[in-house]
Residue, then its C-alpha position, 0 to 999 in steps of 0.5 A: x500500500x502506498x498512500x493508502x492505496x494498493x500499489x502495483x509496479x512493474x519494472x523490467x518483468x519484476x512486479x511489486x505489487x500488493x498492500x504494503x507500507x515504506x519500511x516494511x520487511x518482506x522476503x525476495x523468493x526466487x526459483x534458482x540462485x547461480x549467479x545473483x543477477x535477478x536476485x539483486x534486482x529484485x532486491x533493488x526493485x523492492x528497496x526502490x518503492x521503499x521494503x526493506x528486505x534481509x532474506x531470500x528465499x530460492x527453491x534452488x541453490x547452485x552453490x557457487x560463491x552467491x551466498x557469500x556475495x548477498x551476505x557481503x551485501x547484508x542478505x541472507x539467503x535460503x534454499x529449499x534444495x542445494x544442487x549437490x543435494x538433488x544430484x545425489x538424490x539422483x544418483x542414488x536413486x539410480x537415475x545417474x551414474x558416478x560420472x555423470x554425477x562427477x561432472x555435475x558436482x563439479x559445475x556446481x562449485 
């Protein structure tokens, strides 16, 4: 909400919308993290209509050295899944052999 009013913003495909006050925190959610992009976006797009925002939240998380970068900048993220874990989910489930598993452990670091 802004000025009492429901406010609804749409920037470059990320939409802000709904009933919320300047200085509110809320929660970034996003589909994958690999390397931060869309998520810092995000975040700039939430602070621009005056959220404030200290966690993501991604169903994904790539693993690479993303967490670090958001934490450097003050955010926290979370993840449902990290990518090893689907990996050797995966692999133990027959569905991946070693050395398909070897080679996506290793494009997630």
């Amino acid at each position: 909400m802004c000025d009492g009013q429901p406010f609804d913003s749409t920037i470059e495909g990320i939409i802000v919308e709904g009933q919320f006050r300047d200085g509110e925190t809320v929660v970034l959610i996003d589909d994958v993290l690999i390397t931060g992009k869309s998520v810092l976006e995000g975040i700039e797009k939430l602070q621009s209509v005056g959220l404030v925002v200290k966690d993501v939240v991604v169903l994904i998380d790539h693993e690479g050295d993303v967490n670090q970068k958001l934490e450097r900048q003050g955010y926290q993220a979370h993840a449902v899944l990290k990518f090893s874990e689907i990996a050797q989910t995966l692999y133990e489930a027959g569905r991946l052999d070693s050395a398909q598993l070897d080679i996506l452990l290793k494009t997630s670091t």
